[in-house]
C-alpha positions as CSV (number, residue, x, y, z in Angstrom):
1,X,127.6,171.4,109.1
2,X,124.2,170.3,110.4
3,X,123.3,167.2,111.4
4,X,119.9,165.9,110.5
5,X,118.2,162.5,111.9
6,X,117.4,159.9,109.3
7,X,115.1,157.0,109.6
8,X,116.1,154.2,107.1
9,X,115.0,150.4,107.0
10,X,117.5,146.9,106.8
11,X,115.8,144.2,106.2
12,X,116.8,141.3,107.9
13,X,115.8,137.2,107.8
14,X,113.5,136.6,111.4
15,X,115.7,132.7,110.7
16,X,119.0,133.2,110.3
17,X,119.3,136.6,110.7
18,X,121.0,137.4,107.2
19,X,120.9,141.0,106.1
20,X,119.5,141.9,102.2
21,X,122.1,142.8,100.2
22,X,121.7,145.1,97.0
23,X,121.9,142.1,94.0
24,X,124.0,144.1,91.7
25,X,126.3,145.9,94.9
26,X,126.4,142.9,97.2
27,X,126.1,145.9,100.0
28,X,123.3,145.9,102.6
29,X,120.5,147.9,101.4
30,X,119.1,151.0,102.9
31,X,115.0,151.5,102.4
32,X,113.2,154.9,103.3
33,X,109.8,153.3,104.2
34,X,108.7,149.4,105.1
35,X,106.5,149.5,101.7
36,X,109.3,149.7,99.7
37,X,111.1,147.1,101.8
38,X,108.8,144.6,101.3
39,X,107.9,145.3,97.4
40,X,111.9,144.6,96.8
41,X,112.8,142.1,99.0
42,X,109.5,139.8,97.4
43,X,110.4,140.6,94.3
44,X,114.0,139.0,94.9
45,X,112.2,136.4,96.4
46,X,112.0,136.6,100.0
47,X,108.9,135.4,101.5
48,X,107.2,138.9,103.4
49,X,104.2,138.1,106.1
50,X,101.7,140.5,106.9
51,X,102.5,143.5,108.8
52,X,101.2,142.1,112.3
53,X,103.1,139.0,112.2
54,X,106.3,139.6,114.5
55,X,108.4,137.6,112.1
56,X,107.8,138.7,108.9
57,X,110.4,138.2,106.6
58,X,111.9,135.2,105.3
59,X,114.7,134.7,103.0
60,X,115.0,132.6,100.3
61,X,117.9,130.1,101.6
62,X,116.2,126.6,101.7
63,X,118.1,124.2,105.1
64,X,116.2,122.7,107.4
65,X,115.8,126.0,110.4
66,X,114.0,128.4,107.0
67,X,111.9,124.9,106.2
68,X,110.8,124.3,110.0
69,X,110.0,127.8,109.8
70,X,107.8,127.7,106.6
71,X,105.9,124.7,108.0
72,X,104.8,126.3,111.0
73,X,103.4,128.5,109.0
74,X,101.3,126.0,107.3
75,X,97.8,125.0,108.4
76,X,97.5,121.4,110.3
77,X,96.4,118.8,107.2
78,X,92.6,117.9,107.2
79,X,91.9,114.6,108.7
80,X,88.8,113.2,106.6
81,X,87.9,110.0,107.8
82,X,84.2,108.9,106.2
83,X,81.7,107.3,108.6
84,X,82.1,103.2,108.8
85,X,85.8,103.5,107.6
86,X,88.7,102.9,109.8
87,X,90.8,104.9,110.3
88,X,94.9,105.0,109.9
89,X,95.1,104.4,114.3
90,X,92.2,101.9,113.5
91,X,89.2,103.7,115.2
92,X,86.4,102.8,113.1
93,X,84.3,106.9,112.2
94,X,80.6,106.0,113.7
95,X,77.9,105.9,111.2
């Protein structure tokens, strides 16, 4: 019998490090390529990052380590302050 080498994908969450699982078989699924990986795994709602990110996929659980995570991935808020207004630590924006 010959032996042959097989390259296969799991995806795992970069958070909590939980494996996908087939929906219907509950078993850890098994993906030929990382294109297919990700087209799955977003459609069943795991968030997937671009390819150069080094943690790219997220799953869907919502506690407090996946949230930290998601807000980190969010940009910083805008500070507008308009000139002559003070501002919330009560500098005052120069005209």
């Amino acid at each position: 019998m010959p032996l042959s080498v097989r390259h296969v994908y799991v995806v795992m969450c970069d958070v909590c490090r939980a494996e996908y699982t087939d929906p219907e078989t509950e078993v850890v699924a098994w993906f030929e390529d990382e294109t297919s990986a990700e087209q799955i795994t977003r459609a069943d709602g795991w968030l997937i990052l671009a390819r150069p990110w080094p943690d790219r996929f997220i799953c869907p659980r919502s506690d407090a380590d996946h949230q930290a995570r998601m807000d980190d991935l969010m940009p910083p808020e805008p500070v507008i302050q308009i000139p002559g207004q003070l501002g919330l630590d009560g500098t005052e924006e120069p005209w």
